[in-house]
N, CA, C and O of each residue as an XYZ file, in Angstrom:
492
protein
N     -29.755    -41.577    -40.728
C     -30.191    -40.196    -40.650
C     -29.405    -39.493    -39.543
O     -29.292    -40.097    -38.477
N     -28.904    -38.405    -39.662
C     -28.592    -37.510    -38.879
C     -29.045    -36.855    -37.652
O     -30.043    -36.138    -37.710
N     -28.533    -36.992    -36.741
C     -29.155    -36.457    -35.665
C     -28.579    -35.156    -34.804
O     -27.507    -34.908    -34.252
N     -29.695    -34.536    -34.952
C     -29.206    -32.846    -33.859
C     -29.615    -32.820    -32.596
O     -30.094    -33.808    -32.039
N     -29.490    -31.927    -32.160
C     -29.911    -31.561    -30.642
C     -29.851    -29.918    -30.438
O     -28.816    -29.292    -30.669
N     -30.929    -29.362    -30.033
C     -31.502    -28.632    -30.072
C     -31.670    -28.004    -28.521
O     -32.443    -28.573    -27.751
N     -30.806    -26.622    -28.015
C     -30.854    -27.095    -26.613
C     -31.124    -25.500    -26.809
O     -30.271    -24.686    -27.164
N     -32.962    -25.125    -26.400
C     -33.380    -23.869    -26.244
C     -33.765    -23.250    -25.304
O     -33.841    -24.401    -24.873
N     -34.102    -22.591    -24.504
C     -35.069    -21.924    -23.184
C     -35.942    -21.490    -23.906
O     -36.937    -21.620    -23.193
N     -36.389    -20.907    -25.163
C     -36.630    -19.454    -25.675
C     -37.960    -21.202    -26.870
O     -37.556    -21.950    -27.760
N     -39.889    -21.097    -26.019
C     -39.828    -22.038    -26.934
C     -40.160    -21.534    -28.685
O     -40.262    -22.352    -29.599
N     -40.285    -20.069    -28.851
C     -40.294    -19.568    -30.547
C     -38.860    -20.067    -31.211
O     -38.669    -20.554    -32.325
N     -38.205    -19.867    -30.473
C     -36.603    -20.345    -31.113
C     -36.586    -21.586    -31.467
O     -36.206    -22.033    -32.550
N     -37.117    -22.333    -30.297
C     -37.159    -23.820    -30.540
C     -37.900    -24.376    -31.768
O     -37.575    -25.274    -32.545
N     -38.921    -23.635    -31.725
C     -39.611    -24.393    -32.526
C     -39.534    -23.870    -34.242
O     -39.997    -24.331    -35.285
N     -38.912    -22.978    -33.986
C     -38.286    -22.433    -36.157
C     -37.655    -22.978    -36.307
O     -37.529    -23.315    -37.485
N     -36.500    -23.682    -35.095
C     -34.861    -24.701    -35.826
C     -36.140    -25.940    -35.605
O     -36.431    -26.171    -36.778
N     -36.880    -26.680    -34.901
C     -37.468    -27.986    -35.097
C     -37.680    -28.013    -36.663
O     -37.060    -28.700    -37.475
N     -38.539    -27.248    -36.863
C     -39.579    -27.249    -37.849
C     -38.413    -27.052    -39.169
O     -38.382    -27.896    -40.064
N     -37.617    -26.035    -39.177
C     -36.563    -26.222    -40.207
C     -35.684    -27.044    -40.680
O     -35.438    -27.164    -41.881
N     -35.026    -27.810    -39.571
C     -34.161    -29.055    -39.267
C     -35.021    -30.463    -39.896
O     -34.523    -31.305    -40.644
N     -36.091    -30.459    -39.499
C     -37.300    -32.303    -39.520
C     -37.615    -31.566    -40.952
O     -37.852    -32.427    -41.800
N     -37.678    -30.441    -41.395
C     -38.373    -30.327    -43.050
C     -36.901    -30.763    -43.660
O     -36.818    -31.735    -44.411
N     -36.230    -30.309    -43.445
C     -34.799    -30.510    -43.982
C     -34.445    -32.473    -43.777
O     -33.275    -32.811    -43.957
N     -35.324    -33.419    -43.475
C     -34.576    -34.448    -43.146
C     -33.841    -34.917    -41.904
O     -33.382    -36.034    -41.663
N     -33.834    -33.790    -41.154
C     -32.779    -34.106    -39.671
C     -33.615    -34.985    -38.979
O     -34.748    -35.154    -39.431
N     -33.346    -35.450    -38.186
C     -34.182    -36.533    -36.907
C     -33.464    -35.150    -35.890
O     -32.272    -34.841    -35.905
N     -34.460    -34.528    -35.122
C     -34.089    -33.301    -34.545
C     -34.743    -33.475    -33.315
O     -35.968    -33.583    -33.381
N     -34.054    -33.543    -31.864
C     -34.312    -33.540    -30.400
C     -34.416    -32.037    -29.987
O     -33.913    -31.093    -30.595
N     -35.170    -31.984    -28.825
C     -34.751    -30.467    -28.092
C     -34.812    -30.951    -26.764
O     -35.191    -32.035    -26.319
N     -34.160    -29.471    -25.973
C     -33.728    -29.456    -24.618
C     -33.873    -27.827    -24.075
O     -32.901    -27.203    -24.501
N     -34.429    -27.292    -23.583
C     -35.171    -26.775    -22.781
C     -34.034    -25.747    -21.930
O     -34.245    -24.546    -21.760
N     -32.927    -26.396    -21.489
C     -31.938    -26.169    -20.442
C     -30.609    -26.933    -20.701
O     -30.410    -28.128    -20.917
N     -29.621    -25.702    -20.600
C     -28.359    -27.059    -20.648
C     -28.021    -28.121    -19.659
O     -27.152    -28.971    -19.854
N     -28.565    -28.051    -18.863
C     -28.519    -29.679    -17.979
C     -29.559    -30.983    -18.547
O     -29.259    -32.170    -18.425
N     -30.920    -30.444    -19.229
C     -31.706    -31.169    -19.800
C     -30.763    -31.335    -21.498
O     -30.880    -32.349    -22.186
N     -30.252    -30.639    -21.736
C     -29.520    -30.961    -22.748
C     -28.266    -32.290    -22.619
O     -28.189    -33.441    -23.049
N     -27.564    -31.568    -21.945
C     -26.632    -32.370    -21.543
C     -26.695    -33.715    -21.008
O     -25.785    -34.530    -21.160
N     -28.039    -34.003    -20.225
C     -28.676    -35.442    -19.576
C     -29.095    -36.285    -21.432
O     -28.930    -37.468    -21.730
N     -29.490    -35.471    -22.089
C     -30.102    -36.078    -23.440
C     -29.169    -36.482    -23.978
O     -29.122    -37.686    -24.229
N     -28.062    -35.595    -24.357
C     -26.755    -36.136    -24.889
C     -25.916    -37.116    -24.640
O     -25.300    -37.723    -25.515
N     -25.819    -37.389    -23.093
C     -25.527    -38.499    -22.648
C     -26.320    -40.129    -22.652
O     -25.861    -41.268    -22.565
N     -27.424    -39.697    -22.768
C     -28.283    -40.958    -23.217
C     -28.805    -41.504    -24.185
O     -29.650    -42.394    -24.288
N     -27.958    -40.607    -25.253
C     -28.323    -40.521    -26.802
C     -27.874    -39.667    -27.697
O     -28.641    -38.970    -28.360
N     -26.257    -39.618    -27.842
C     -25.693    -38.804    -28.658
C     -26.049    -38.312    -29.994
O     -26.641    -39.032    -30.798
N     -25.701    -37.097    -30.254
C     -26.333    -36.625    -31.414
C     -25.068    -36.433    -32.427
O     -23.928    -36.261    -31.995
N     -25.427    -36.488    -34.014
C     -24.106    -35.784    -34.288
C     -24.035    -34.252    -34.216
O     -22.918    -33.864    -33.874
N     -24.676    -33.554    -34.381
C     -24.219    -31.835    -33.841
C     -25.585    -31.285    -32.601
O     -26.719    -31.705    -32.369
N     -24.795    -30.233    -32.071
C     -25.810    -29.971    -30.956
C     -25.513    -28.440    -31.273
O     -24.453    -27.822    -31.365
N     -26.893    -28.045    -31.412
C     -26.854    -26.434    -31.505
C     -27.538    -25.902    -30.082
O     -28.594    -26.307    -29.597
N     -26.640    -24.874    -29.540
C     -26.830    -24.565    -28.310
C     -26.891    -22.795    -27.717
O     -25.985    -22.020    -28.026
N     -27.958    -22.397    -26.940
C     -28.600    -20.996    -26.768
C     -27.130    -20.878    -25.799
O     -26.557    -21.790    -25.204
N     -26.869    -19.852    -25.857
C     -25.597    -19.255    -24.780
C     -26.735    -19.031    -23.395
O     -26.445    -19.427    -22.266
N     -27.988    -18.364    -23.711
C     -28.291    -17.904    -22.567
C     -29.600    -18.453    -22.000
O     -30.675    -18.425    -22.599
N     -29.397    -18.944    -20.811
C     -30.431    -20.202    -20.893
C     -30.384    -20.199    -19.015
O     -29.463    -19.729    -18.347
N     -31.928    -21.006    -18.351
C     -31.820    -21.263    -17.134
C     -31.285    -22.680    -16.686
O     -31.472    -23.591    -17.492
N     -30.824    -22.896    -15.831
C     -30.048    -23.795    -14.866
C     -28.954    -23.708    -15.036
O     -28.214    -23.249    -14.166
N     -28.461    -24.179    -16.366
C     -27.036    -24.621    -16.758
C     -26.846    -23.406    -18.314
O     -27.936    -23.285    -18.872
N     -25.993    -22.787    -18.833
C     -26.138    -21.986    -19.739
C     -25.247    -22.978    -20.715
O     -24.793    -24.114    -20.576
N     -25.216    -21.903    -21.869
C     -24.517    -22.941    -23.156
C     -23.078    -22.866    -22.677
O     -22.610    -23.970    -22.397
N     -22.475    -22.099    -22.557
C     -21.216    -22.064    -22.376
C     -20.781    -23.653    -21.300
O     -19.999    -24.537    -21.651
N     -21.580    -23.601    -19.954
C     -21.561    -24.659    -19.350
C     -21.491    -25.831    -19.592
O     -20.789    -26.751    -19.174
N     -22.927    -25.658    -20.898
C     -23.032    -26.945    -21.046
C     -21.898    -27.621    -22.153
O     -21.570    -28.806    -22.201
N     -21.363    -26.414    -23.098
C     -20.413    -26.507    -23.872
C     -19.242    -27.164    -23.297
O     -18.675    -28.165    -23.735
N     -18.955    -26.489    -22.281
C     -17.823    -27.357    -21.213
C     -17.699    -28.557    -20.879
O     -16.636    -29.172    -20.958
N     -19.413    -29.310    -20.221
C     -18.985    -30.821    -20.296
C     -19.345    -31.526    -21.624
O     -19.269    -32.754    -21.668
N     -19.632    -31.006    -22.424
C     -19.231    -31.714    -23.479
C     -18.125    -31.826    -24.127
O     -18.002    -32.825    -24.835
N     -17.091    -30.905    -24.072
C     -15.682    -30.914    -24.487
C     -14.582    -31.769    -23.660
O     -13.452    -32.226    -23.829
N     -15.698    -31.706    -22.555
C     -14.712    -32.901    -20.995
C     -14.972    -34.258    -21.050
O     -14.289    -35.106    -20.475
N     -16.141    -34.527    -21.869
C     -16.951    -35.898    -21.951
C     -16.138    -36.463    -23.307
O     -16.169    -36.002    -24.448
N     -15.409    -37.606    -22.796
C     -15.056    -38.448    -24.079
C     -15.510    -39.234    -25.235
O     -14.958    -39.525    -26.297
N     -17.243    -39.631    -24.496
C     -18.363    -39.742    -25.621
C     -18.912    -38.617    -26.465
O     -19.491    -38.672    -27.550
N     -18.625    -37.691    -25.788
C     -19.024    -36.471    -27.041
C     -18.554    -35.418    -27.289
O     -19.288    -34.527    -27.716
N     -16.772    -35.135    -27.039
C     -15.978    -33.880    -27.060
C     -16.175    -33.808    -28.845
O     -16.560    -32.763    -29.369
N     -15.946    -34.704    -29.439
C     -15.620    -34.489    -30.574
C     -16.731    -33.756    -31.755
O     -16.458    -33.222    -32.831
N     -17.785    -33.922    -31.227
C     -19.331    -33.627    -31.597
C     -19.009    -31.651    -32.138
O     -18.304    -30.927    -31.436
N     -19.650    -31.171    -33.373
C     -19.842    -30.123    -33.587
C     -20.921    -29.784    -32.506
O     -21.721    -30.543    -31.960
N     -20.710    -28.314    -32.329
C     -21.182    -27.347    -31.402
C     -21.434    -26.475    -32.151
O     -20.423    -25.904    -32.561
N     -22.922    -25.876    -32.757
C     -23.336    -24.658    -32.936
C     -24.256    -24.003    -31.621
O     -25.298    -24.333    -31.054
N     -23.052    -22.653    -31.446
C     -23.671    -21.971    -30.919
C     -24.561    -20.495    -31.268
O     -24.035    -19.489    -31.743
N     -26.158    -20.640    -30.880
C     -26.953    -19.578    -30.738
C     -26.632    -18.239    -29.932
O     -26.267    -18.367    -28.763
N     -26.704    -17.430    -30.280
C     -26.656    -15.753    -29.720
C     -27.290    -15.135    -30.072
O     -27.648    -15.105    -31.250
N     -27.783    -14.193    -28.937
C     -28.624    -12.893    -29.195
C     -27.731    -11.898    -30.169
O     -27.888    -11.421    -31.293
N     -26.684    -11.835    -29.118
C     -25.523    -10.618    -29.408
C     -24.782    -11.160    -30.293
O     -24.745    -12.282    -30.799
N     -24.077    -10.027    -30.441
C     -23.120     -9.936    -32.057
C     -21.234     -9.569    -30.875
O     -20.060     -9.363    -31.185
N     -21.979     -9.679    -29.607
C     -20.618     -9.596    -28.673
C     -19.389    -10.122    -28.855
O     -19.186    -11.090    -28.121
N     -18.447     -9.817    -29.609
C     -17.344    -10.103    -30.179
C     -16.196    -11.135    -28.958
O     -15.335    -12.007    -29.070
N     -17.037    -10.162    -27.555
C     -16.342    -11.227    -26.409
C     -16.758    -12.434    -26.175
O     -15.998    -13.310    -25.761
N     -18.075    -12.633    -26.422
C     -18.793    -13.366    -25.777
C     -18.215    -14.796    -27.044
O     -17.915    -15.942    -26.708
N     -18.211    -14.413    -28.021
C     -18.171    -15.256    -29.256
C     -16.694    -15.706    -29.165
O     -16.626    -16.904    -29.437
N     -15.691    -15.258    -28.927
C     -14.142    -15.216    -28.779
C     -14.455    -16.355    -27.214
O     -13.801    -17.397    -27.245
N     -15.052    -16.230    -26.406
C     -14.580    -17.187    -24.990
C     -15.579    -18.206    -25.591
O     -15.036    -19.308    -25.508
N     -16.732    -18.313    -26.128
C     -17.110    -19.847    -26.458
C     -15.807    -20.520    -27.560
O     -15.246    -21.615    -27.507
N     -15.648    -19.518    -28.407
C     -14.657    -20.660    -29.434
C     -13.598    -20.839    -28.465
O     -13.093    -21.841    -28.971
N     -13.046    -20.654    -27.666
C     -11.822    -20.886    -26.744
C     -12.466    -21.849    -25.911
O     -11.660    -22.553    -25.304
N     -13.852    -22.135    -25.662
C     -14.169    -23.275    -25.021
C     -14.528    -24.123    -25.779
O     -15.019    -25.126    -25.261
N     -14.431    -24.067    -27.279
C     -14.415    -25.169    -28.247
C     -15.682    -25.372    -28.862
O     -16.133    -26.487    -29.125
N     -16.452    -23.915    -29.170
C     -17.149    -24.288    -30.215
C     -16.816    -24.180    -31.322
O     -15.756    -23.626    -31.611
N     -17.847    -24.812    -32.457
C     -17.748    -25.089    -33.676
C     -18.086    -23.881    -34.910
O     -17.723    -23.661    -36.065
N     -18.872    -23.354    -34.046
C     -19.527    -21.960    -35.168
C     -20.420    -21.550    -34.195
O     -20.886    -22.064    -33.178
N     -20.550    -20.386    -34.827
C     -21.913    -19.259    -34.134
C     -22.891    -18.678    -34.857
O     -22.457    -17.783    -35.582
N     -24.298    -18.898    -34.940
C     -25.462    -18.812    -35.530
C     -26.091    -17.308    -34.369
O     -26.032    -17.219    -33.143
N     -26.570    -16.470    -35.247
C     -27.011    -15.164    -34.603
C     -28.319    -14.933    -34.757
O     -28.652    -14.363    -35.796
N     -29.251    -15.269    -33.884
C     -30.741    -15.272    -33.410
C     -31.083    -13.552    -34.118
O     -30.134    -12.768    -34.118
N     -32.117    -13.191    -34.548
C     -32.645    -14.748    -35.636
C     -32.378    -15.057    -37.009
O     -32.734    -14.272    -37.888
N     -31.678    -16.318    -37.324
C     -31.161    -16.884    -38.625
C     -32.274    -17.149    -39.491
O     -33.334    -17.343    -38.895
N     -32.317    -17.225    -41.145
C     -32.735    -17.328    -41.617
C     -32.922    -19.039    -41.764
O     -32.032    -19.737    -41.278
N     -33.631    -19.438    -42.176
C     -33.711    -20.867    -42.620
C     -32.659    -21.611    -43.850
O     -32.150    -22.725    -43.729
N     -32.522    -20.865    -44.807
C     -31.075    -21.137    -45.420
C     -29.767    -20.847    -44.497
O     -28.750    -21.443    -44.855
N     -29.698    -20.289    -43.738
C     -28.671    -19.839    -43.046
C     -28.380    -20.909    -42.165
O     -27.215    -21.291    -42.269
N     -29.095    -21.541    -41.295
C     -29.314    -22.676    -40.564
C     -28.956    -23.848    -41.225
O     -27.999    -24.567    -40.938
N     -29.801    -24.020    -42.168
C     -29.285    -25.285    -43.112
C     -27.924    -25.369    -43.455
O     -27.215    -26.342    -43.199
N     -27.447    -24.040    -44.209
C     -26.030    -23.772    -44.639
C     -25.343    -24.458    -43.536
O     -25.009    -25.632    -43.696
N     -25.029    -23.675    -42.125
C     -24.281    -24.041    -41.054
C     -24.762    -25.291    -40.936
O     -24.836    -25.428    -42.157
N     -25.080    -26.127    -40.607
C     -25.569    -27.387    -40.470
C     -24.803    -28.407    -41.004
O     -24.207    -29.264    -40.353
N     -24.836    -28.283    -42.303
C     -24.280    -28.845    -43.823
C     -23.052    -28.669    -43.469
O     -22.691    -29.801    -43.790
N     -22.008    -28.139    -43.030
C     -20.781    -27.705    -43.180
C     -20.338    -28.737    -41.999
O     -19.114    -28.837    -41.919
N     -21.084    -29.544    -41.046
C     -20.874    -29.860    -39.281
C     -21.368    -31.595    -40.235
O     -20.763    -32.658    -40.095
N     -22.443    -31.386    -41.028
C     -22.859    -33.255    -40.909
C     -23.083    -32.967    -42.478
O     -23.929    -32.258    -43.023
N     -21.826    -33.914    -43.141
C     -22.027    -34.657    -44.437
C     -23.444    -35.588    -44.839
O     -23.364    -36.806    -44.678
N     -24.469    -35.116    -45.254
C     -25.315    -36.173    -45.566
C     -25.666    -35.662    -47.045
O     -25.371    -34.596    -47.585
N     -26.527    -36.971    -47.622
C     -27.383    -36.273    -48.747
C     -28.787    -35.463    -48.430
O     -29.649    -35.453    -49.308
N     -28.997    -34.848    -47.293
C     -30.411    -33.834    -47.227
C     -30.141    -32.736    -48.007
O     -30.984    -31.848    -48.136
């Protein structure tokens, strides 16, 4: 089974991708903060990690960073969450190597769709 990671501040957000992701079949983690993200990832890699840009301690972008530096998990899809439709903001994460960008709030097919495209399974 497939595994995500789920790295929210925001817990309504969190809990529409849980609940969409585990109906869908995913084995689906969350994280709170990108340092609580990033500590999870390291102790239990996921295959994709969908991640809030705007977040307390550590933000996505940050946390996006040591994961692209980390040799256990540079290679890992990165969906990133946004409020904004900020054309800048979306242009400096893919230059820090994300995978796609999901725009708060996604529909539940929309989620799945992106998902599907990051992890080959039969769900």
């Amino acid at each position: 089974m497939s595994s995500i990671l789920v790295v929210d501040d925001d817990p309504t957000n969190q809990h529409i991708m849980l609940y969409t992701l585990r109906k869908a079949g995913y084995e689906v983690r969350s994280a709170n903060n990108g340092l609580l993200g990033l500590e999870a990832l390291r102790k239990q890699p996921a295959n994709l990690a969908i991640i809030d840009l705007s977040m307390p301690v550590m933000d996505g972008l940050t946390l996006l960073s040591h994961i692209r530096a980390d040799e256990k998990l540079r290679e890992m899809p990165v969906i990133i969450l946004t409020a904004s439709g900020d054309d800048d903001e979306n242009a400096i994460a893919m230059q820090n190597g994300a995978s796609a960008f999901l725009t708060k709030p996604s529909s539940s097919r929309t989620i799945l769709d992106m998902v599907q495209k990051f992890i080959q399974t039969d769900v």
